[in-house]
N, C-alpha and C positions, 0 to 999 in steps of 0.2 A: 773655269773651275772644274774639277775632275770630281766624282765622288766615287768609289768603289764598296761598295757593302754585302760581304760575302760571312757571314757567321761563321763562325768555324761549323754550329752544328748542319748548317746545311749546303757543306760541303762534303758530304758526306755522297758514297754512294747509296743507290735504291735501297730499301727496306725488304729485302728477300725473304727475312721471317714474316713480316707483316702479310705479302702477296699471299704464300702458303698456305697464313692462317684464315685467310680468307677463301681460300678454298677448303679448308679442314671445317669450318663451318660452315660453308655450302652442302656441304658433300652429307656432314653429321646431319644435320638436321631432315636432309632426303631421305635417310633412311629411318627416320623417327616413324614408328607403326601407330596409326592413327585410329583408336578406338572409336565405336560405332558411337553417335550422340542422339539423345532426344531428339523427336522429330517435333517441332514447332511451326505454328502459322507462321507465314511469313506476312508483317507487316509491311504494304508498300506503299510508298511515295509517286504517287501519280508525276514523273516526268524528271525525275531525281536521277542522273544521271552517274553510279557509282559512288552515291551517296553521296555528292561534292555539297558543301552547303553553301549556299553564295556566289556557286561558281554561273558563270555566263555563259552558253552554249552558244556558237557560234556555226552556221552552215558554210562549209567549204563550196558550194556552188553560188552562195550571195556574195564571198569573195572573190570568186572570177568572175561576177559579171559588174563589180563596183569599180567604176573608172579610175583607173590607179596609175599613177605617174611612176610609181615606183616595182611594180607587180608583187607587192606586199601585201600582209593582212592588217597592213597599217590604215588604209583608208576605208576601211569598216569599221577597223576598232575606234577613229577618231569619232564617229557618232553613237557611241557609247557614252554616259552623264562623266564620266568618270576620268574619261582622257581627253588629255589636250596637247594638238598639236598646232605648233605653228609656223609650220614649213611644209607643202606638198612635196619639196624634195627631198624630203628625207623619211626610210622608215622606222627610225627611232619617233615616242612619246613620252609622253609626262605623265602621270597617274596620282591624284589628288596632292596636285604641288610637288611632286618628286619629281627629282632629274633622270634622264636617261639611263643615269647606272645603275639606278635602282630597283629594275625589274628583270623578273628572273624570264628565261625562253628555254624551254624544253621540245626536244626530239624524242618521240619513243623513250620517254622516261628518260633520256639523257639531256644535263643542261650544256647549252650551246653558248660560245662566246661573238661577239663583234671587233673589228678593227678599235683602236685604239686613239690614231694620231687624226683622226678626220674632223678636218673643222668647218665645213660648210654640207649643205645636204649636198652642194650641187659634183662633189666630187663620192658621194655616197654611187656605187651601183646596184646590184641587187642587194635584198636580206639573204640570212641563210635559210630562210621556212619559202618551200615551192607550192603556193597553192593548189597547183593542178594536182601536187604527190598528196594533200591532207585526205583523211579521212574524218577524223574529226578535232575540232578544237573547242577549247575548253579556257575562260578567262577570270581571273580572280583580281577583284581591283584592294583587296586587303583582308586580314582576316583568317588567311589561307592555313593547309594539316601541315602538319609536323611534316610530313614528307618531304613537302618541298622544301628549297632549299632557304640562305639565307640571305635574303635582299628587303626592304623595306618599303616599296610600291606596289608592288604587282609579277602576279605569274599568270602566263601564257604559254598554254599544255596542248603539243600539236602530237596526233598521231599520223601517222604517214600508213595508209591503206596497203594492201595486198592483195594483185588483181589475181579472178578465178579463171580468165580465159582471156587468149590475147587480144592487144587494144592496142590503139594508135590515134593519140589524135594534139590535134597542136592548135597554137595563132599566129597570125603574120601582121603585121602592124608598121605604122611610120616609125616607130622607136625601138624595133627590132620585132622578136618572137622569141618560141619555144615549142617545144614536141617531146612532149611523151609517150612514152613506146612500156608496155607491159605485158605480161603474161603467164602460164604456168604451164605444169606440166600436167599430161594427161591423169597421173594418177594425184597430184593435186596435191605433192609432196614439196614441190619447188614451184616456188615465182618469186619475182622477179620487176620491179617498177624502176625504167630510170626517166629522168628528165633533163633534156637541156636547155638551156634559156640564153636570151643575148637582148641586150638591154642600150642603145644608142639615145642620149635625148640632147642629139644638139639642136635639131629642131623646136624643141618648146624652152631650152637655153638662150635660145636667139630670140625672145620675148622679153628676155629681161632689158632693162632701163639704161642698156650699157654699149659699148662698140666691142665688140671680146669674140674673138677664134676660141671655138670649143672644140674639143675633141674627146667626148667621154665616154669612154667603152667599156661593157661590164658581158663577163660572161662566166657561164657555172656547170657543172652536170652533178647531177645528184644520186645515189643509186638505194633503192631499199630493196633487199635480198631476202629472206625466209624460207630455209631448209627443214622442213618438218621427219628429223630422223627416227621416230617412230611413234603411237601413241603418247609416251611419257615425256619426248625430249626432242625440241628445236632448238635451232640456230637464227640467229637473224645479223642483218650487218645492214648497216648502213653508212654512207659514207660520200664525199664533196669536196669540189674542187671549184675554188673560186679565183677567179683574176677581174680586178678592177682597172681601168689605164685612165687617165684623168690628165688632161693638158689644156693650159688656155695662156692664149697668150693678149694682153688689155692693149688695147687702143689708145681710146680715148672714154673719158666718161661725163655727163653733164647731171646733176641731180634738182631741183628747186625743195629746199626748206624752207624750213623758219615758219609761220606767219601768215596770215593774210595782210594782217597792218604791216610788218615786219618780213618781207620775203627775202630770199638769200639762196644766195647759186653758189654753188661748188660746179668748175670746172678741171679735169685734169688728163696729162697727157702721158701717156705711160710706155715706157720702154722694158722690154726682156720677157718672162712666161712663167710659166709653174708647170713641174711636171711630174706629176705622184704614181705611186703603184701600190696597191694591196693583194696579196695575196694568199688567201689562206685555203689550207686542206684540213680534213674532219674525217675519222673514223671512226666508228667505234662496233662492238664485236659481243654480242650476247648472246648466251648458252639459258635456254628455259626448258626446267624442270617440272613438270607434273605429277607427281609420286600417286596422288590419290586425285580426288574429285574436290577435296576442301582444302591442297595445299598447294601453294605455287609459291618458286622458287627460280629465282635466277641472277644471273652472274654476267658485268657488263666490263671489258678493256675497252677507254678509250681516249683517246688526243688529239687535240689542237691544234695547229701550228699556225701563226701568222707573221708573215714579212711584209714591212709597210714600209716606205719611202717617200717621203715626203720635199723637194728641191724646190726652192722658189729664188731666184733675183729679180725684182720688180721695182725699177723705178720711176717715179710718178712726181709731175712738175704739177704744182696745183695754184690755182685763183679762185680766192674767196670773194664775192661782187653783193652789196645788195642790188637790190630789184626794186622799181618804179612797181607801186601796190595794185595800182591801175594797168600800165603796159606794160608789164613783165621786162623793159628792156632796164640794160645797165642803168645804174647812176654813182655808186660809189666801190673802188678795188680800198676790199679790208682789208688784203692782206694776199702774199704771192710767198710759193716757198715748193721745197720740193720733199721729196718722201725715198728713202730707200731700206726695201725690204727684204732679209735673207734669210733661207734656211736652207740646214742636210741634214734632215731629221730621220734616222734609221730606227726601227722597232723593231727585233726579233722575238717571237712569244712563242714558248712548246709547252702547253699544259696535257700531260698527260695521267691517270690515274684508271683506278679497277673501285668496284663497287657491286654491292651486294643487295638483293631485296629481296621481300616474301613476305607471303600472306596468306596466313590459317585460318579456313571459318570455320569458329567453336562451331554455329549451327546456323540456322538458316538468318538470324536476326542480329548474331556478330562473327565481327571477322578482328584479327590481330592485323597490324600491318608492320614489319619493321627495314630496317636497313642500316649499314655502314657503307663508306666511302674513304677512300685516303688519295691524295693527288699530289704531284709535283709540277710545282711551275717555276720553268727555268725565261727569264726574261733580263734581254740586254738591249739594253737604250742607251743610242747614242745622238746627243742635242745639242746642234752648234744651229742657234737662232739669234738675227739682233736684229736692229730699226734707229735709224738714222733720218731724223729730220731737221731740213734747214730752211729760213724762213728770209728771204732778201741777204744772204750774205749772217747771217746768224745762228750761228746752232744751237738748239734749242736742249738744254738740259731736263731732265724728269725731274732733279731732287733741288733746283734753285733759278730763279730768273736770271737771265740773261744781261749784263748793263745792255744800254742802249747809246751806241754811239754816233745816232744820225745819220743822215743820209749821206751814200759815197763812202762811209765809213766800212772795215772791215773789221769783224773780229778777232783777233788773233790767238785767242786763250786756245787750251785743248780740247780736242773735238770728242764733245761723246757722245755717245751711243743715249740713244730715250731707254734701248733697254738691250741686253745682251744676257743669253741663256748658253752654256755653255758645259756639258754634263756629262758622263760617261759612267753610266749604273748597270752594274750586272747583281742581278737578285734570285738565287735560286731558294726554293724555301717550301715547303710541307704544309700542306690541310688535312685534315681526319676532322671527316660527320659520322654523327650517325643518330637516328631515330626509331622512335616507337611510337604505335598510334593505334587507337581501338574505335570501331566502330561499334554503335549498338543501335536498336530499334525495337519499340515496346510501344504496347497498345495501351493506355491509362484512363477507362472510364470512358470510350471512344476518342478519344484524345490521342492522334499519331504524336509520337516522339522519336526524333533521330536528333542520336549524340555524337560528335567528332573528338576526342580528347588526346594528345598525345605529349610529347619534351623530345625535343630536337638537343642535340649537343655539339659544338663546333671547337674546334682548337688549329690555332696557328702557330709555329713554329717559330715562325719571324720575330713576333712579338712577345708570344709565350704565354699568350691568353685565351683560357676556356671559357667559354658564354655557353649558357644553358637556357634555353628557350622553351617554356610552356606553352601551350597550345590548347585552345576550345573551342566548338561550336554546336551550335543547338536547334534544332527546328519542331515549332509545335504548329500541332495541322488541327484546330477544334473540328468537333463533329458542328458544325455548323450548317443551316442551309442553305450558305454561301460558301468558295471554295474561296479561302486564305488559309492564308501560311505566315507565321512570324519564327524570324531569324532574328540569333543572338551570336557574337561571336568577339574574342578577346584574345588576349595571346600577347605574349614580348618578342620579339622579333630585333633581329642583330644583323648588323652588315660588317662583316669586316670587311677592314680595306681590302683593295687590289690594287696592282702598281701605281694605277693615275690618282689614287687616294693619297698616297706614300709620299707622293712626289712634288715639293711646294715649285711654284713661278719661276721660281729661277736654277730647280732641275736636281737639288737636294732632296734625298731620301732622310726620311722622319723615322727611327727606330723603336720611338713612343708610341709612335699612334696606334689609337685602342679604335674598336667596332665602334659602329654607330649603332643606336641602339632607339628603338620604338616598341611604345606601348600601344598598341590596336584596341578600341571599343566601337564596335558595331552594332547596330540596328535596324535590320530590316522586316518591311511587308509586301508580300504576293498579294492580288487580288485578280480571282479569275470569274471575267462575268461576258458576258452577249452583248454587242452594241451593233446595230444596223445589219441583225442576224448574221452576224461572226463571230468567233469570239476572240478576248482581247486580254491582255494581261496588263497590271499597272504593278510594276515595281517602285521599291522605293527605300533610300539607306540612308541612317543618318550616322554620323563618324567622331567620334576622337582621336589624337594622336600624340601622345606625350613622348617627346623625341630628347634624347641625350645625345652629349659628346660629340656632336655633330662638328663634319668638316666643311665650315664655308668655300665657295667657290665661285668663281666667274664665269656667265656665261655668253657667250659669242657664237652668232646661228646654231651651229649643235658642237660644238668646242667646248670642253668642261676646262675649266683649270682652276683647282684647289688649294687651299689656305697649304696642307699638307699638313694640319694639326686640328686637336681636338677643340674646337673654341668658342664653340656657342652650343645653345638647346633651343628648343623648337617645339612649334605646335602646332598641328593642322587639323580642322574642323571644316565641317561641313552637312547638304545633302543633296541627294542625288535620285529623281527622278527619269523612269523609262515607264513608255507605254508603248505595246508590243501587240500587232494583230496582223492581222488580213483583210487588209478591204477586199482585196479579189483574191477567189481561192487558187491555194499553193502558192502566194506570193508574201513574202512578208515584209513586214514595214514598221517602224518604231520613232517615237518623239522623247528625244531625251531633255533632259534639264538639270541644271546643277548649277550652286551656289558653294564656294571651297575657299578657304585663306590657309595659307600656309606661313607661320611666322617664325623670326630667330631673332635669337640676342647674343649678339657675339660681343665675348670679354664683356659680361656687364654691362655694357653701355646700353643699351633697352631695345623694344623690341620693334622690328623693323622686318617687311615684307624679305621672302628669298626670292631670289630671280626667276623662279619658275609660279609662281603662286598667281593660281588660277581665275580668281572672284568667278565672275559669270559666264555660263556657256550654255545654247540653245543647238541642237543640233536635229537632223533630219533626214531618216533613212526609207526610201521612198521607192517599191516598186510597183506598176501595173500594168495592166494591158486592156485592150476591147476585148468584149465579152465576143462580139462579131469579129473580131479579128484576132484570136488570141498567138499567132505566132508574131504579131509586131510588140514587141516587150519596151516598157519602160521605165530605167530606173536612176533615182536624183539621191543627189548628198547635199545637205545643205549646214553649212557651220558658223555659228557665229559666236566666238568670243571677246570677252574683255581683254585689252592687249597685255602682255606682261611686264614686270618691271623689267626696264632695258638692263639693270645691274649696275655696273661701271668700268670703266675700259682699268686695265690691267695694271697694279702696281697700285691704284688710287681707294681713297675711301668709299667704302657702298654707302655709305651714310650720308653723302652728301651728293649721293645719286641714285635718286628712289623716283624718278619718272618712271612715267611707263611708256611702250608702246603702244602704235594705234590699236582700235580695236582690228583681229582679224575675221573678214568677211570671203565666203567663198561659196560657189553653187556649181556644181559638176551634174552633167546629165550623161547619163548614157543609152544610145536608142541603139534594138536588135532588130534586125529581120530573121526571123527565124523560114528556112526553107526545108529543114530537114532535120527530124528528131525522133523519138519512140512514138511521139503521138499523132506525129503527122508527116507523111510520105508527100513525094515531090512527084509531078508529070514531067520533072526537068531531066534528059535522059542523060547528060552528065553528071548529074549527082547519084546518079544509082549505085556507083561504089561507093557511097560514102553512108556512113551511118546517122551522123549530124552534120547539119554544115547550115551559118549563120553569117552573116555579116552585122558589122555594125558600124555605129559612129560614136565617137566619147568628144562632148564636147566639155572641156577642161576652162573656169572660171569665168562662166559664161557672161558676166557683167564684166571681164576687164578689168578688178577689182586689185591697185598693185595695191597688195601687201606689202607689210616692213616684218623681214626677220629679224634686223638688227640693226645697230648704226657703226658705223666707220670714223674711228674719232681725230677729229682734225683738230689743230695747235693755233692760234691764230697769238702769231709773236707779241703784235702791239698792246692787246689786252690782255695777256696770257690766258685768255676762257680759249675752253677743249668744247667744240663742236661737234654733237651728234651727226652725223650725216647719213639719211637712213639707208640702209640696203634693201631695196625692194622686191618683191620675187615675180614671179612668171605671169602673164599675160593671157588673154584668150587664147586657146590654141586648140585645134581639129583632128582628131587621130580616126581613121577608120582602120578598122581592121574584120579581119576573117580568121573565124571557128571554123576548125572540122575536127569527125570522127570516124575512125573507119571500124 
């Protein structure tokens, strides 16, 4: 089946008036002469970072040193109350029940996109966020200003640093490395940060539960540039080049399910490989204006581009056996049949657009904040996917049982396919944002007050629908003689689709489909007090989430695949506890906790868990050292949640498949030696060039603990029941690596 949906309006060329005018209001507003204002106290928030209300501060050096399978900020943020993930290989998460596509990633104030077609983490390689480039980040698990943009989970706001003197320093490790190299100039007008990274993990892929040649290579360079062309006016660029390569070719695989009373083997023997590529570039180009001391002003071009490939022929002879409950060995073949799997899935994606923002403080206790945006995304997908299974001389239909003609018998009907995807969509098509938002800050009776208030507006072209988004948040600080803080915050929030939204199972574009839309009620308390002479913070938030128009979907390890229509609502509730100190100083450490359901009722039928819907999750972020020994550092992640529901394999009712998976359990440690750093000098006379220089060891699921990301569903002819069979993930595994600085 072909589909082709090109509007006439957006075939159009670029918007030249639009671009203009967005420099006519750049330009207008810089020359606005800014009268002298009252001078006023300034009320401040002890540790309130840019006024963010809610937002989670996050240290760029507790994220290089948390052992991460991925070199993301993904396995820091997973012991936050708030996210859940359930795959070490991948760094996508889930944010109070939301899937993957629902949260927003920004660069230097620009939002960043990921690959598209990727359906297991183990073919994921790098993110696009380089830790070693952050300077600061900044986490919003709901609730969040009009600024940001529109997604319905969560924003995560990275700024990328700007060194004042030149640097060098990298890691070497069993699963590759990276080196960053920085610097500026003498008068302090140009620098200059780049990074490159190289990421191999076929070593901790050879843990999993399977016989499979891996081959997975990911590599990237990132650059952040900052030209300061005089008092009033810089330039900045930043900019990334990524290639992923991903090949495995399957053996053999042996699994034990089912049961203790009830156990059961899947054996299978698989001929052919899979051989994908990703690879995307990012630019983007911004001009900042500073006319006066209270106005900033600046102007961002910038694009996307992603080429994905995804090839697979795999076919696989499989026997289903139970298992003796006592000796694990054979006793009964349920069933023998084989599997063939294909795809030439091509993605091309070029989002590109300009964008405008600025911010005028009335006076020392408000500031205006605003912005527009308009962007085109040109995207052609082309999707020849199918699956073919056969079961002793049988082919097994999706939509009707098979007669059964005995043994010896052959079937001679016509053979089809379990499922065939077959598609060819070119979509080019128009976005315009834009928002307004005001800060304020006032002293009431010793009572601190900080107000967030702004209305977001978004319009899509494709569709032809404007969504207008209101935005609020609030924090009261009593004069108290104790130091708390209560947060309030509310807001409607909209996602319009993106192409994987658009796009139902069998590879049709939906020209209906409307935003997903969420209503945000939040609840939060700070409490800051001394415990074991340190001191400690106990946060704490409790949620509503009245959700519309929502697009159901399937999930598979981190594979989304969508209804491609509007057909249920939703609700997600919860709360979520963090406690936040230092048992030893300069190190920090946090106990999170969180209780969350996330619910949908698709087409009336009632209401029933989403595939990502969280219940319970304990987690544990853990550094310390000897007080006698403080360059030996150590530090643990510790995760434990309730498993999710598996959903249901593709084409089938979620309704009558609301298991869940096991619970996931995982504890990662990471041990430093530290030999060289600002606080302490080496007698070692090779290290004298170096400025730091550390070794370490990450030991990766230190119990052996296989998790299940997901199941692999198998057909069993005689009974027609469809088989979970789990997919399990990675294994103990030993990384040492080596820090340095020069």
């Amino acid at each position: 089946m072909e589909k082709t949906m090109l509007p006439p309006t957006q075939q159009t060329s670029p918007n030249y008036k639009l671009f203009f005018g967005f420099w006519l209001v750049f330009f207008s507003i810089s020359l606005l002469a800014q009268q002298d204002s009252i001078v006023l106290p300034e009320v401040i928030f002890q540790g309130a970072r840019k006024q963010a209300i809610g937002n989670v501060e996050i240290r760029a050096e507790e994220a290089k040193m948390t052992p991460s399978l991925t070199g993301s900020f993904t396995d820091i943020l997973k012991t936050l109350p708030y996210v859940s993930v359930n795959t070490e290989l991948s760094s996508q998460y889930m944010v109070r029940g939301g899937n993957f596509d629902e949260n927003l990633v920004y660069v230097n104030g620009i939002e960043v996109y990921r690959p598209m077609l990727i359906r297991s983490g183990q073919q994921e390689g790098l993110s696009f966020l380089n830790p070693e480039m952050a300077a600061a980040v900044s986490f919003s698990a709901g609730g969040w200003e009009a600024k940001y943009g529109d997604k319905m989970s969560s924003v995560l706001d990275v700024i990328y640093r700007n060194p004042k003197a030149f640097e060098m320093g990298g890691e070497l490790s069993l699963m590759g490395g990276n080196l960053t190299v920085g610097g500026a100039s003498q008068n302090q007008k140009l620098s200059a940060l780049v990074g490159a990274r190289y990421l191999n993990r076929n070593l901790i892929l050879n843990t999993l539960n399977e016989d499979t040649e891996f081959n997975p290579q990911s590599y990237d360079i990132q650059a952040n540039i900052e030209y300061q062309l005089n008092d009033k006016w810089k330039m900045n660029f930043i900019g990334n080049f990524s290639n992923t390569l991903y090949e495995q070719i399957p053996n053999t695989r042996i699994t034990n399910f089912g049961t203790n009373q009830n156990p059961i083997q899947l054996q299978v023997f698989y001929d052919g490989k899979e051989e994908d590529r990703f690879q995307t570039q990012f630019g983007a180009l911004s001009l900042h204006h500073k006319p006066n001391s209270k106005l900033n002003l600046s102007m961002d071009i910038f694009a996307y581009h992603s080429i994905e490939e995804e090839y697979f022929d795999i076919q696989g002879a499989y026997l289903i056996r139970k298992l003796d409950p006592i000796h694990q060995s054979s006793t009964v073949s349920m069933d023998i049949g084989g599997q063939i799997d294909h795809a030439r899935n091509d993605l091309d994606m070029l989002v590109a657009g300009i964008q405008h923002r600025g911010k005028l403080m009335i006076n020392v206790n408000t500031d205006i904040e605003w912005g527009l945006s308009a962007q085109q995304e040109d995207i052609r997908d082309m999707l020849n996917e199918w699956q073919l299974i056969d079961s002793a001389g049988y082919n097994i239909s999706p939509f009707q049982p098979r007669p059964n003609y005995g043994p010896g018998n052959v079937d001679l009907g016509d053979l089809e396919l379990n499922y065939h995807l077959n598609a060819r969509n070119n979509l080019k098509s128009q976005r315009f944002n834009t928002y307004l938002q005001m800060n304020k800050k006032w002293d009431w009776n010793g009572t601190r007050m900080l107000l967030n208030a702004g209305v977001r507006a978004t319009y899509w072209d494709f569709n032809e629908e404007l969504n207008i988004s209101p935005r609020a948040q609030i924090a009261i600080k009593p004069d108290w003689e104790t130091d708390q803080l209560f947060r309030f915050s509310a807001g409607y929030y909209v996602q319009p689709p993106f192409y994987k939204e658009i796009r139902n199972p069998l590879g049709q574009i939906n020209p209906e489909i409307k935003a997903q839309k969420s209503i945000h009620l939040i609840a939060g308390h700070d409490f800051e007090f001394e415990m074991l002479n340190a001191p400690f913070k106990l946060s704490s938030e409790i949620y509503y989430k009245n959700m519309q128009d929502l697009i159901p979907y399937y999930i598979d390890n981190v594979r989304i695949k969508y209804y491609g229509e509007n057909a249920s609502d939703g609700r997600a509730y919860g709360i979520d506890t963090r406690l936040y100190g230092q048992f030893v100083s300069g190190a920090d450490s946090w106990l999170s906790l969180s209780y969350a359901r996330v619910e949908e009722n698709i087409e009336d039928r009632g209401w029933i868990s989403r595939p990502t819907d969280p219940k319970f999750k304990a987690s544990l972020f853990f550094q310390d050292y000897m007080p006698s020994m403080p360059s030996f550092k150590v530090n643990t992640t510790l995760v434990y949640a309730t498993g999710l529901p598996n959903g249901a394999p593709v084409f089938t009712d979620p309704y009558q498949f609301q298991t869940t998976l096991p619970d996931y359990k995982r504890v990662d440690i990471g041990l430093v030696k530290v030999f060289k750093d600002k606080n302490q000098n080496s007698n070692i006379e090779i290290l004298s060039a170096f400025e730091e220089f550390s070794l370490g060891l990450d030991i990766f699921n230190v119990f052996n603990i296989k998790n299940t990301v997901s199941n692999q569903w198998i057909r069993d002819v005689d009974s027609n029941v469809i088989y979970g069979v789990p997919n399990r993930l990675t294994g103990r595994f030993l990384n040492f690596k080596l820090n340095f600085k020069f």
